[in-house]
Chimera marker file (.cmm) of the C-alpha trace (Angstrom):
<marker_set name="trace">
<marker id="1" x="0.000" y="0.000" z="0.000" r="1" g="1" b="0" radius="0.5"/>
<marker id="2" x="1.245" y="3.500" z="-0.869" r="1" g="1" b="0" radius="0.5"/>
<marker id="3" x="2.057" y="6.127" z="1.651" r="1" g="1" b="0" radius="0.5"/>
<marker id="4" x="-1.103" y="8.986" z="1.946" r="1" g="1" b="0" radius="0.5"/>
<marker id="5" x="-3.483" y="5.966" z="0.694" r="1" g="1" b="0" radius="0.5"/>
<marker id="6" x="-6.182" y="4.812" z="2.617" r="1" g="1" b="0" radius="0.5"/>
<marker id="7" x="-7.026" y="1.500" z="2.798" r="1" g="1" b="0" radius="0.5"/>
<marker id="8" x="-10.801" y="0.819" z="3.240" r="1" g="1" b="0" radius="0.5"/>
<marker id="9" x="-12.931" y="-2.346" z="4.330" r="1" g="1" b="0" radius="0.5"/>
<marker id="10" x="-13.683" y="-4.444" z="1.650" r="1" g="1" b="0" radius="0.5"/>
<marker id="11" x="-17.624" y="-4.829" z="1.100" r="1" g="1" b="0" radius="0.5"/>
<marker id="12" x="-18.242" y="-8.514" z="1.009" r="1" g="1" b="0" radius="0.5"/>
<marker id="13" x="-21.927" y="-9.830" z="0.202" r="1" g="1" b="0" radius="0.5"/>
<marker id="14" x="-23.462" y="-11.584" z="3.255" r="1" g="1" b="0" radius="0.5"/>
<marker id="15" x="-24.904" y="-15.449" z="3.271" r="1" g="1" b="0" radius="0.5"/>
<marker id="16" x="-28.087" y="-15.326" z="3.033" r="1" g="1" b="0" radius="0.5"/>
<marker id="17" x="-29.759" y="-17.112" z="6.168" r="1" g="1" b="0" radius="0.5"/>
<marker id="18" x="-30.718" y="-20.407" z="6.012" r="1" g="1" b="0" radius="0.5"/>
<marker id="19" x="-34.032" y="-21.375" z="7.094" r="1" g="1" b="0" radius="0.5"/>
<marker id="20" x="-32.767" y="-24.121" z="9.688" r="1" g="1" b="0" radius="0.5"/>
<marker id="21" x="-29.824" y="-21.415" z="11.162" r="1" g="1" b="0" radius="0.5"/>
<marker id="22" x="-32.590" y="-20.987" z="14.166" r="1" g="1" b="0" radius="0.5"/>
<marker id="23" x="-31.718" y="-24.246" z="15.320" r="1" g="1" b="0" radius="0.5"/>
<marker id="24" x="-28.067" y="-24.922" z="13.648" r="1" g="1" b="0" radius="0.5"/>
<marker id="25" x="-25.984" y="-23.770" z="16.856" r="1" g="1" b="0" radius="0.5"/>
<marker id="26" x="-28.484" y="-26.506" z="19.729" r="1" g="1" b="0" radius="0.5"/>
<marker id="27" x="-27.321" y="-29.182" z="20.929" r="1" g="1" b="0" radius="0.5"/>
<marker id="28" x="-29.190" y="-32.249" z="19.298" r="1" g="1" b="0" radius="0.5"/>
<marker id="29" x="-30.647" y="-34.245" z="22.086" r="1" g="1" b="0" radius="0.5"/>
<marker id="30" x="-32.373" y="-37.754" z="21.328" r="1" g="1" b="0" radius="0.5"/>
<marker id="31" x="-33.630" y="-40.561" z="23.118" r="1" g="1" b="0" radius="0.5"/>
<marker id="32" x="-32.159" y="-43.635" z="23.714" r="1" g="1" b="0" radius="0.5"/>
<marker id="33" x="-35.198" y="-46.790" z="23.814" r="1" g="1" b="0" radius="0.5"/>
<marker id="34" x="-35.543" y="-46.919" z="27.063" r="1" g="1" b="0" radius="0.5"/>
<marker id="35" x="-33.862" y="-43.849" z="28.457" r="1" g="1" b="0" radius="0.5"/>
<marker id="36" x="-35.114" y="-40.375" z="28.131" r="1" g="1" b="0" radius="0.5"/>
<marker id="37" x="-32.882" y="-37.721" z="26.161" r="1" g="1" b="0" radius="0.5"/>
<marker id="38" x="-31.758" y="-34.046" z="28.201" r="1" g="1" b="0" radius="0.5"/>
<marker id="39" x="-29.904" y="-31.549" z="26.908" r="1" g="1" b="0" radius="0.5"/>
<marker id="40" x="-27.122" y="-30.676" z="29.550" r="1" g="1" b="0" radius="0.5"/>
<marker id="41" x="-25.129" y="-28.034" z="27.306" r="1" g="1" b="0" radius="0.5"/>
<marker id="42" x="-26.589" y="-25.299" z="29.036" r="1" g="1" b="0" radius="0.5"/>
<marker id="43" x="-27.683" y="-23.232" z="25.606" r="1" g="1" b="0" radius="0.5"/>
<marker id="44" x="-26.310" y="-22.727" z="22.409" r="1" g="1" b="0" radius="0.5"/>
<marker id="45" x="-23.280" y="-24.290" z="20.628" r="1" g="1" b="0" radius="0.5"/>
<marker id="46" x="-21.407" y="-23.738" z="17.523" r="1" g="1" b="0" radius="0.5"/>
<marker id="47" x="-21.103" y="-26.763" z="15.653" r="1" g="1" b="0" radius="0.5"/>
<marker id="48" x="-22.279" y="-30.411" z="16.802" r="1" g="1" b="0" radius="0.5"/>
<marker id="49" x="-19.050" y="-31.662" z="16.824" r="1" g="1" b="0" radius="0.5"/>
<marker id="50" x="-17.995" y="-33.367" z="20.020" r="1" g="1" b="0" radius="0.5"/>
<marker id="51" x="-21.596" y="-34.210" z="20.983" r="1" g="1" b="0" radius="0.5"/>
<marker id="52" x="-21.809" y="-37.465" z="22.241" r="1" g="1" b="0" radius="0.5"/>
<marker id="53" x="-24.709" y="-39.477" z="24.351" r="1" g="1" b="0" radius="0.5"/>
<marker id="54" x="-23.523" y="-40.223" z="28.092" r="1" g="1" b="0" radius="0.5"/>
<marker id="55" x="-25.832" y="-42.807" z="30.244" r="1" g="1" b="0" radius="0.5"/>
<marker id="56" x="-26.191" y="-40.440" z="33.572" r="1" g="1" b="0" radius="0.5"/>
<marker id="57" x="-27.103" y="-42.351" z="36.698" r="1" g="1" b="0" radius="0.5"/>
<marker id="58" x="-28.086" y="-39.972" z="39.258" r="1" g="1" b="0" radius="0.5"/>
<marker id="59" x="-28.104" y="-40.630" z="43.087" r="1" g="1" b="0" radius="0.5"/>
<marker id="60" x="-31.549" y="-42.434" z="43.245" r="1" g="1" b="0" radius="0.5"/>
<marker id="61" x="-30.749" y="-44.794" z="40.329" r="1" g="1" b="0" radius="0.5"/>
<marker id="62" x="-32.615" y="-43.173" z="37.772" r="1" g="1" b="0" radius="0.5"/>
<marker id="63" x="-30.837" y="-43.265" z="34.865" r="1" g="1" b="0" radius="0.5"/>
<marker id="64" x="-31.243" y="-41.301" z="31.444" r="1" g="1" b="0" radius="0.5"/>
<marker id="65" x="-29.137" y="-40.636" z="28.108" r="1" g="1" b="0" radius="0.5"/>
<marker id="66" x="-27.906" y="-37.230" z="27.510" r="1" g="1" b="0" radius="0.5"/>
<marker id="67" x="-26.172" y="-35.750" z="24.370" r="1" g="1" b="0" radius="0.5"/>
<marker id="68" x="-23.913" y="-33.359" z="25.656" r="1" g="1" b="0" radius="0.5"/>
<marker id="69" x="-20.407" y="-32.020" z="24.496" r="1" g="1" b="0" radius="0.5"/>
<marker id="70" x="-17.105" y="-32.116" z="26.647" r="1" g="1" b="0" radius="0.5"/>
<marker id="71" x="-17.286" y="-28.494" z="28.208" r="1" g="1" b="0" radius="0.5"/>
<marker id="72" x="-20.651" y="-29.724" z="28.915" r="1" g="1" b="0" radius="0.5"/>
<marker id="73" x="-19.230" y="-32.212" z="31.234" r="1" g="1" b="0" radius="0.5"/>
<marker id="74" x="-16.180" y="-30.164" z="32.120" r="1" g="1" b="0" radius="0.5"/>
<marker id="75" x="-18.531" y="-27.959" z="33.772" r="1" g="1" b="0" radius="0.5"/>
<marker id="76" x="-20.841" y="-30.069" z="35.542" r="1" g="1" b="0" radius="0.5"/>
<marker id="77" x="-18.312" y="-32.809" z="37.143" r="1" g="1" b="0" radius="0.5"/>
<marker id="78" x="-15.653" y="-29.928" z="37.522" r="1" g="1" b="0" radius="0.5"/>
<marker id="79" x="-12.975" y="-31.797" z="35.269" r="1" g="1" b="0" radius="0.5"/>
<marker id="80" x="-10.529" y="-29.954" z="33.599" r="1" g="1" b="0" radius="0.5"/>
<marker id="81" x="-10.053" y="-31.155" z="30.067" r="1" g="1" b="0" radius="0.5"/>
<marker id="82" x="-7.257" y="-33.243" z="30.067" r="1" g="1" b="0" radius="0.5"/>
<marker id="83" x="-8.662" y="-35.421" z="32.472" r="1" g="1" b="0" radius="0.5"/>
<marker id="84" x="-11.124" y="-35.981" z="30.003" r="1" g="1" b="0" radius="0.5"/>
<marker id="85" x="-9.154" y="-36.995" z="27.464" r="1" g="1" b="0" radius="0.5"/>
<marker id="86" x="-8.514" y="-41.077" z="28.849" r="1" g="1" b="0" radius="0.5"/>
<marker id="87" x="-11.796" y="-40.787" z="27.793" r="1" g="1" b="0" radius="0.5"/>
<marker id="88" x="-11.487" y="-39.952" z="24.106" r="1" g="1" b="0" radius="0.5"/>
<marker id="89" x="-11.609" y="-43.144" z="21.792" r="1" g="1" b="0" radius="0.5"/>
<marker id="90" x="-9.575" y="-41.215" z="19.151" r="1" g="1" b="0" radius="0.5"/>
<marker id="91" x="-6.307" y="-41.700" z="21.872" r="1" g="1" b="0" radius="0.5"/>
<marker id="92" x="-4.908" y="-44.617" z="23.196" r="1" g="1" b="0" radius="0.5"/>
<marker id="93" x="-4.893" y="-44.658" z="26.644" r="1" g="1" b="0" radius="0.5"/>
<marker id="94" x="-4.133" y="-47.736" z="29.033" r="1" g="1" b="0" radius="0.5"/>
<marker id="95" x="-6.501" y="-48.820" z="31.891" r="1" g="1" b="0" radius="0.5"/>
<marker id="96" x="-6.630" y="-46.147" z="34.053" r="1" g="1" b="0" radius="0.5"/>
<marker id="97" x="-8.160" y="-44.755" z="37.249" r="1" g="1" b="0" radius="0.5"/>
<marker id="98" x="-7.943" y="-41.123" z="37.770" r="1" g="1" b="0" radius="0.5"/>
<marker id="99" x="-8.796" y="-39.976" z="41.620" r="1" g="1" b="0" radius="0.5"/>
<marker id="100" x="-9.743" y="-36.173" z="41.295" r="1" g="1" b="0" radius="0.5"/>
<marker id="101" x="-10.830" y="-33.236" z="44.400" r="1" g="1" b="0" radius="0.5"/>
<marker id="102" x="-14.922" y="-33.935" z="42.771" r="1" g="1" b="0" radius="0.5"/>
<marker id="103" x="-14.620" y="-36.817" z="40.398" r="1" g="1" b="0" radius="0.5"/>
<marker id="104" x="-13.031" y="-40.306" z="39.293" r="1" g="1" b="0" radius="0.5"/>
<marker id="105" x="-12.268" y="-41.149" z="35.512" r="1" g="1" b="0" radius="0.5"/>
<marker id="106" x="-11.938" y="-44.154" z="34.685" r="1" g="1" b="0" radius="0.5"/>
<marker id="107" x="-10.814" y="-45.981" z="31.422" r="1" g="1" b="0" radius="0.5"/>
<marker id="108" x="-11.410" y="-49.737" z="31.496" r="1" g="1" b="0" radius="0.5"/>
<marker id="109" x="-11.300" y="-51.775" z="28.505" r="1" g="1" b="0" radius="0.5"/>
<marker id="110" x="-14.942" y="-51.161" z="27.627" r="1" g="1" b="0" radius="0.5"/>
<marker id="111" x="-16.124" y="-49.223" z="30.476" r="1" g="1" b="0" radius="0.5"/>
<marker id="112" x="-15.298" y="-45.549" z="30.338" r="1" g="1" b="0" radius="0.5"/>
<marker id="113" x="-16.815" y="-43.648" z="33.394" r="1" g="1" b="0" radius="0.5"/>
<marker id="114" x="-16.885" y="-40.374" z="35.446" r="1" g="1" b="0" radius="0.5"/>
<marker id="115" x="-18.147" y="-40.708" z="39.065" r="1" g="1" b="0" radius="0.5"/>
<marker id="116" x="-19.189" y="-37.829" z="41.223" r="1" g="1" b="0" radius="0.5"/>
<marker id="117" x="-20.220" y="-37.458" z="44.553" r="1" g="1" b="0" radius="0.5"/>
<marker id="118" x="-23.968" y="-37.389" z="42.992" r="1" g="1" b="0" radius="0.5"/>
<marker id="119" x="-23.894" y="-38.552" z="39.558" r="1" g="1" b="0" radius="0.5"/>
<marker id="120" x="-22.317" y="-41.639" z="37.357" r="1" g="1" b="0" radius="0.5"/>
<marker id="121" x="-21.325" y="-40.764" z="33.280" r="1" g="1" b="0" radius="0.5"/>
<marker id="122" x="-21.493" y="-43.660" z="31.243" r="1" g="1" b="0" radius="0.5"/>
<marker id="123" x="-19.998" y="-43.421" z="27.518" r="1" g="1" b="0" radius="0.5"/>
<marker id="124" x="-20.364" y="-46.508" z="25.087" r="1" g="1" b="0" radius="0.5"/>
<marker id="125" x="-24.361" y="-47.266" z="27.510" r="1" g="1" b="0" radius="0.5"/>
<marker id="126" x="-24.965" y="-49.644" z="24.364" r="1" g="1" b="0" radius="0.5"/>
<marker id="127" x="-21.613" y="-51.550" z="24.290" r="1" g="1" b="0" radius="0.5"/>
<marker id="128" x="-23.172" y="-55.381" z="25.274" r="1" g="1" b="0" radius="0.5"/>
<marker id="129" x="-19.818" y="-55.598" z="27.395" r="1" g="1" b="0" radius="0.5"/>
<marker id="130" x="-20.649" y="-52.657" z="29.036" r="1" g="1" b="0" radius="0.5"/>
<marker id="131" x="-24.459" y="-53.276" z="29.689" r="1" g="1" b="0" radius="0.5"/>
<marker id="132" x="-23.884" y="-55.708" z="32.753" r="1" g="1" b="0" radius="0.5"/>
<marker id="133" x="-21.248" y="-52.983" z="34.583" r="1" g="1" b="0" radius="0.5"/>
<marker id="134" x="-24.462" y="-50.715" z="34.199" r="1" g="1" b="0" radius="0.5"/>
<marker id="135" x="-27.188" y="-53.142" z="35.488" r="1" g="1" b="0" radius="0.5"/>
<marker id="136" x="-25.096" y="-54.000" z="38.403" r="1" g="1" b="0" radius="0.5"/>
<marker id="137" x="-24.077" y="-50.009" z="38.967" r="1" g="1" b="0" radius="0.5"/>
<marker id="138" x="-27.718" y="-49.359" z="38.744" r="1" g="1" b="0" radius="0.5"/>
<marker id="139" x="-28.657" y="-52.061" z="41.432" r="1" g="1" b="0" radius="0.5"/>
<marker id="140" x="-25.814" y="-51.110" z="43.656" r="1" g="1" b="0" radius="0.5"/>
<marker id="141" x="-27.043" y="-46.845" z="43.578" r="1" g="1" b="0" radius="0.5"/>
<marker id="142" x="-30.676" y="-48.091" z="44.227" r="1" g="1" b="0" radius="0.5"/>
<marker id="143" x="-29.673" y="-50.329" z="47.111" r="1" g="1" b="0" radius="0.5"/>
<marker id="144" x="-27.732" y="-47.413" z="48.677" r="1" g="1" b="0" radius="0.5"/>
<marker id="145" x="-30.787" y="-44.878" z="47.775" r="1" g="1" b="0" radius="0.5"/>
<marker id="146" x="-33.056" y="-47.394" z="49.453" r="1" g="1" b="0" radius="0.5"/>
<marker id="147" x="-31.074" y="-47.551" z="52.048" r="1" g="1" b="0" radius="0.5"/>
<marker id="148" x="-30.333" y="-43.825" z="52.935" r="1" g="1" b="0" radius="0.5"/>
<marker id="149" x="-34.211" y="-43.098" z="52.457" r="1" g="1" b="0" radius="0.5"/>
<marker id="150" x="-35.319" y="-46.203" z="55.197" r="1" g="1" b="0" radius="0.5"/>
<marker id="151" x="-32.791" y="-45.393" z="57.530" r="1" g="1" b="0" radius="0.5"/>
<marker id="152" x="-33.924" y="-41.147" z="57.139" r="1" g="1" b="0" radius="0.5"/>
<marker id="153" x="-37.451" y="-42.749" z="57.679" r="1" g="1" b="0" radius="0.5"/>
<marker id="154" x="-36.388" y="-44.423" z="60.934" r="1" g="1" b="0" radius="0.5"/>
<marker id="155" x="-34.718" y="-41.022" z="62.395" r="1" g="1" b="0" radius="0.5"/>
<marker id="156" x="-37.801" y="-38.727" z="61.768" r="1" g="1" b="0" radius="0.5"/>
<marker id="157" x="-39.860" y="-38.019" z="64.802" r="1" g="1" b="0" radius="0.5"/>
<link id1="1" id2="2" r="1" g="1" b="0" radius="0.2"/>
<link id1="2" id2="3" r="1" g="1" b="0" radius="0.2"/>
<link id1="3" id2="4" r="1" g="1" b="0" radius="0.2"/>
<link id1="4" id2="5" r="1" g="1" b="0" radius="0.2"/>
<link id1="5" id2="6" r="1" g="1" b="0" radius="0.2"/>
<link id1="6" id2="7" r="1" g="1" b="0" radius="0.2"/>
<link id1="7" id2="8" r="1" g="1" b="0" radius="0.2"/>
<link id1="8" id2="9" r="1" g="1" b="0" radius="0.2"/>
<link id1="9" id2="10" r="1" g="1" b="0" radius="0.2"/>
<link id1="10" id2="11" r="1" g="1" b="0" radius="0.2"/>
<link id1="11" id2="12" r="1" g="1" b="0" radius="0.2"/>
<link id1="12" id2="13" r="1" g="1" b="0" radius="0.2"/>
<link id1="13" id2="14" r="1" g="1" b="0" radius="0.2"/>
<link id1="14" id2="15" r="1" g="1" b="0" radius="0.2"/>
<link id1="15" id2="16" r="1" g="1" b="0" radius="0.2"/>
<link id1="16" id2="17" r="1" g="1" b="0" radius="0.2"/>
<link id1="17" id2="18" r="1" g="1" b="0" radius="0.2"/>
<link id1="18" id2="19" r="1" g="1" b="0" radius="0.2"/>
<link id1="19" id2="20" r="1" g="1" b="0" radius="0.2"/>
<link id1="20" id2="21" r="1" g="1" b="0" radius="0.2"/>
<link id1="21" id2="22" r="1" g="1" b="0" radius="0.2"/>
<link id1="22" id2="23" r="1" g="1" b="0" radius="0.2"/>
<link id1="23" id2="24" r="1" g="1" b="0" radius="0.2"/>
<link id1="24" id2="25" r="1" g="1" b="0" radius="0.2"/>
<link id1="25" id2="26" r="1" g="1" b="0" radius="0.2"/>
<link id1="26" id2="27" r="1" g="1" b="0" radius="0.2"/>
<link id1="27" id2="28" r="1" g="1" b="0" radius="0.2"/>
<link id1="28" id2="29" r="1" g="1" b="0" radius="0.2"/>
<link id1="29" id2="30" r="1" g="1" b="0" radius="0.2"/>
<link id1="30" id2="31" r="1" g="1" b="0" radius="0.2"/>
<link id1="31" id2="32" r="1" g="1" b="0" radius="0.2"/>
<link id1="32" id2="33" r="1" g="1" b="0" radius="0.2"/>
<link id1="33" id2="34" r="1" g="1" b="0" radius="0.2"/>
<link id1="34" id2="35" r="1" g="1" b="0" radius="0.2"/>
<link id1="35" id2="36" r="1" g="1" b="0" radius="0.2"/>
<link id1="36" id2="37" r="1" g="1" b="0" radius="0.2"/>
<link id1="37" id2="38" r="1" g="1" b="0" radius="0.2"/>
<link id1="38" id2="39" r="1" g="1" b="0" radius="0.2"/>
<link id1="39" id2="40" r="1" g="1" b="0" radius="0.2"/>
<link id1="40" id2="41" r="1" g="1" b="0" radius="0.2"/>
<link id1="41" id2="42" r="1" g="1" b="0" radius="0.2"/>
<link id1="42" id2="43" r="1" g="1" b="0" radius="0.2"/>
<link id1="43" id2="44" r="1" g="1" b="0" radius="0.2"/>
<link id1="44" id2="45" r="1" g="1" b="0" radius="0.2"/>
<link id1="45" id2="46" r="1" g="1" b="0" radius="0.2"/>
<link id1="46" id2="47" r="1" g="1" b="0" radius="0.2"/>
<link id1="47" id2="48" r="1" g="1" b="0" radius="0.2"/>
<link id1="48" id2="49" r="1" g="1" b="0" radius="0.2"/>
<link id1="49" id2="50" r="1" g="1" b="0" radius="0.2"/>
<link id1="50" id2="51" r="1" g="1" b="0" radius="0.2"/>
<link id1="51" id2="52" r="1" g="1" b="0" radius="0.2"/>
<link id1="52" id2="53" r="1" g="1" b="0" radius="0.2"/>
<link id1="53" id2="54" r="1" g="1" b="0" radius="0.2"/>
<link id1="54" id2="55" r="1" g="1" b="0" radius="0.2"/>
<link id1="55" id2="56" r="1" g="1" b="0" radius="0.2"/>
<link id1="56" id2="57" r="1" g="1" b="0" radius="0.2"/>
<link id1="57" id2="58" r="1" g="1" b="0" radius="0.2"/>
<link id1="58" id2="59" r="1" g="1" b="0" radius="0.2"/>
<link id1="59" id2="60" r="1" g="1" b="0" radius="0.2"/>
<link id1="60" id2="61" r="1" g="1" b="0" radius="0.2"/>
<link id1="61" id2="62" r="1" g="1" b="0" radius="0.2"/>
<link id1="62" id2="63" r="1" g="1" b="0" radius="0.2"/>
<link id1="63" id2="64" r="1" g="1" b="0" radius="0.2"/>
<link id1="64" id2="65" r="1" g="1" b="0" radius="0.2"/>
<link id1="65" id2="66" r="1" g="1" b="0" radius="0.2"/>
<link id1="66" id2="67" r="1" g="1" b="0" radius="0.2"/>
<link id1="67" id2="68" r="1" g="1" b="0" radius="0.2"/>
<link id1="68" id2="69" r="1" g="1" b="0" radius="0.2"/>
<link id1="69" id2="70" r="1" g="1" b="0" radius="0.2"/>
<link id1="70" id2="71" r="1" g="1" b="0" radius="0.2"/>
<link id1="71" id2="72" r="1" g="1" b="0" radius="0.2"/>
<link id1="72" id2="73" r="1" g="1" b="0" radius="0.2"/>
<link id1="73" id2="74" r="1" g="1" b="0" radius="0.2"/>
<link id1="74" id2="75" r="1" g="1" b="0" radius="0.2"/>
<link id1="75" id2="76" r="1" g="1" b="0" radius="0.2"/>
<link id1="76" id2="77" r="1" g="1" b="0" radius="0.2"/>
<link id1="77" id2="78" r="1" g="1" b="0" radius="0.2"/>
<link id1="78" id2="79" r="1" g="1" b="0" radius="0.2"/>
<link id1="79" id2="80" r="1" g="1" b="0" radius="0.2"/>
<link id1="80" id2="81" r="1" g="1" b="0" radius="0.2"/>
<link id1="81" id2="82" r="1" g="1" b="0" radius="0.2"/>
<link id1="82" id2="83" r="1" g="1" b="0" radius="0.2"/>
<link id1="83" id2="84" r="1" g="1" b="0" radius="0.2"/>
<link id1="84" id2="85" r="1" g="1" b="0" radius="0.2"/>
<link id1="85" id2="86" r="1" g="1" b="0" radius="0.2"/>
<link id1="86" id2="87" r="1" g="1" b="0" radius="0.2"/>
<link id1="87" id2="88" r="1" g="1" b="0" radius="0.2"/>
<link id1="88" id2="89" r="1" g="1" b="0" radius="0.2"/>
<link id1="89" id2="90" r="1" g="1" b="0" radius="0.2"/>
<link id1="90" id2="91" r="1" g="1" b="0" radius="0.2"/>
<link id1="91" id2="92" r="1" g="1" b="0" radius="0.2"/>
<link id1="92" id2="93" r="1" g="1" b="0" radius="0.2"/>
<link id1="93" id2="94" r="1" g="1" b="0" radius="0.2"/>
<link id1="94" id2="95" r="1" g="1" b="0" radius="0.2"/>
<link id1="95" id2="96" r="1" g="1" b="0" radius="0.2"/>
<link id1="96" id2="97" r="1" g="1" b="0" radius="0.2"/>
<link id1="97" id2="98" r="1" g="1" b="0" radius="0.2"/>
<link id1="98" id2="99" r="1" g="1" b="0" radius="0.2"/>
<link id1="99" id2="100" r="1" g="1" b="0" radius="0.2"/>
<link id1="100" id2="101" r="1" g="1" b="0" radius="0.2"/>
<link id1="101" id2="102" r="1" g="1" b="0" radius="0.2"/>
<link id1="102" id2="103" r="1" g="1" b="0" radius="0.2"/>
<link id1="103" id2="104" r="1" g="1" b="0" radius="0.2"/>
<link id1="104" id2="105" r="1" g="1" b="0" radius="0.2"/>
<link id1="105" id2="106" r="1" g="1" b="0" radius="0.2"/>
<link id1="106" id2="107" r="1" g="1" b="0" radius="0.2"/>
<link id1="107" id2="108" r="1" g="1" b="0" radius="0.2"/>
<link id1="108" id2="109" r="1" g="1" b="0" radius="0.2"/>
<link id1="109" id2="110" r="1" g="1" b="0" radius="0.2"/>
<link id1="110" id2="111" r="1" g="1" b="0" radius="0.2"/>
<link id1="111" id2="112" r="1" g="1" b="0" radius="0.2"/>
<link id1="112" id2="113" r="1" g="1" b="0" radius="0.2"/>
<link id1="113" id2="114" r="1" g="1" b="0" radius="0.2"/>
<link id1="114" id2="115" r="1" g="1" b="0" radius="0.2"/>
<link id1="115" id2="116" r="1" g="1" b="0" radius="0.2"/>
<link id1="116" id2="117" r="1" g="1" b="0" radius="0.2"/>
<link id1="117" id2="118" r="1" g="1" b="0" radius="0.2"/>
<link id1="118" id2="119" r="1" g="1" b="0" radius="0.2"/>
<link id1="119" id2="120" r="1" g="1" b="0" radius="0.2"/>
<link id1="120" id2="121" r="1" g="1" b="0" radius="0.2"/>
<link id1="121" id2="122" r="1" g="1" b="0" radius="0.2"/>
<link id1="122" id2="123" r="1" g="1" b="0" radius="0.2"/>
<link id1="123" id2="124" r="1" g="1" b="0" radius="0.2"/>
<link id1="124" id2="125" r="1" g="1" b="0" radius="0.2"/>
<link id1="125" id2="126" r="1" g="1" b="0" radius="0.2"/>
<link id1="126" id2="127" r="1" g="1" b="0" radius="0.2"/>
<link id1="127" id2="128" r="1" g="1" b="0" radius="0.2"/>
<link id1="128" id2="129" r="1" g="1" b="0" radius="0.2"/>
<link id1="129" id2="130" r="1" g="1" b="0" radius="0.2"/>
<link id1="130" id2="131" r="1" g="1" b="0" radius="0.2"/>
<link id1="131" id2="132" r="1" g="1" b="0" radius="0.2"/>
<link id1="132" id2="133" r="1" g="1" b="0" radius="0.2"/>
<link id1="133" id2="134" r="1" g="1" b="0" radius="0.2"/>
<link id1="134" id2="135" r="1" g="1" b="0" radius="0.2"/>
<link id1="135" id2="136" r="1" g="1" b="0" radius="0.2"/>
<link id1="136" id2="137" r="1" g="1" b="0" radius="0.2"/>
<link id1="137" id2="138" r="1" g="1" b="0" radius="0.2"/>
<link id1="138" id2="139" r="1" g="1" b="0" radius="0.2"/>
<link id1="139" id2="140" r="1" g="1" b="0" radius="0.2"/>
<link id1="140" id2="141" r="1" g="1" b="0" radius="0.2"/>
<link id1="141" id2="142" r="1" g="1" b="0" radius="0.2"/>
<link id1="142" id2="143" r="1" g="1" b="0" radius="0.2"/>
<link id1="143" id2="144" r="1" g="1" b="0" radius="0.2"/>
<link id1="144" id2="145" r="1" g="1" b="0" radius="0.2"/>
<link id1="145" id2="146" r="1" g="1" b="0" radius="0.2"/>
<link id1="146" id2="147" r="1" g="1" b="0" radius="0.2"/>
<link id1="147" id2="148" r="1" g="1" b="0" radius="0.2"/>
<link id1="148" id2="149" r="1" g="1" b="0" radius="0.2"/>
<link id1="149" id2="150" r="1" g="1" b="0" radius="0.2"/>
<link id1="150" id2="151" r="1" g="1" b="0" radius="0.2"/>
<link id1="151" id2="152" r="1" g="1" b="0" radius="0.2"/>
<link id1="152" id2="153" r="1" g="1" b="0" radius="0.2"/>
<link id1="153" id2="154" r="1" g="1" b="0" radius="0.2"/>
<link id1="154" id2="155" r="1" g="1" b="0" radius="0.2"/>
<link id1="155" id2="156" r="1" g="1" b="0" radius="0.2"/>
<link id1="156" id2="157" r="1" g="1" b="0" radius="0.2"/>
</marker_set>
């Protein structure tokens, strides 16, 4: 550019909207068969990428599939993100067993998991090697529930 010239903005034309842009940038959420779908994003995203359905078993042993992306789960198990990553099946990562302040991560063969005081995140729920691990999970949370709620039963006046 030559000295004294002014450079100005270039005019570029705009895209013209598409008529699904209203719903390009939310999460997709859908049901698994016998589990129902939440959206635990928290709003709007970008792109879909990274999406990927989690089995959530929550502390009475109710369990449902979400489709949620990693700073989705970053943000409600407290993770940072490369604690995350044992999860990723794009990396190979041996067995491992991370103990974290609010969460454990766990890679397993199979059985990839992050377990919080109040919630357990399941990834590959429809895995038929992982399926018994989440029957016997489930069991074990709604013993303990049952338990905690009969014994709160017994204390009340």
């Amino acid at each position: 550019m030559a000295r004294g010239t002014s450079r100005q903005p270039s005019k570029q034309a705009a895209a013209p909207p598409h008529a699904d842009d209203e719903t390009a940038g939310e999460v997709n959420v859908r049901s698994a068969a016998f589990y129902g779908g939440v959206n635990i994003s928290g709003g709007h995203r970008k792109k879909a990428a990274g999406v990927k359905p989690w089995l959530v078993l929550d502390s009475t042993g109710q369990a449902q599939v979400v489709e949620a992306e990693k700073h989705a789960i970053m943000r409600r198990t407290g993770l940072p993100a490369r604690d995350l990553r044992i999860l990723d099946p794009l990396l190979s990562y041996p067995s491992t067993v991370l103990g974290r302040e609010r969460a454990i991560v766990t890679n397993l063969e199979h059985i990839k998991a992050i377990i919080t005081a109040q919630e357990v995140f399941l990834l590959n729920s429809r895995d038929p090697l992982v399926i018994p691990f989440i029957d016997e999970i489930e069991r074990r949370i709604l013993r303990h529930h049952q338990a905690i709620k009969s014994l709160v039963k017994s204390l009340s006046f």
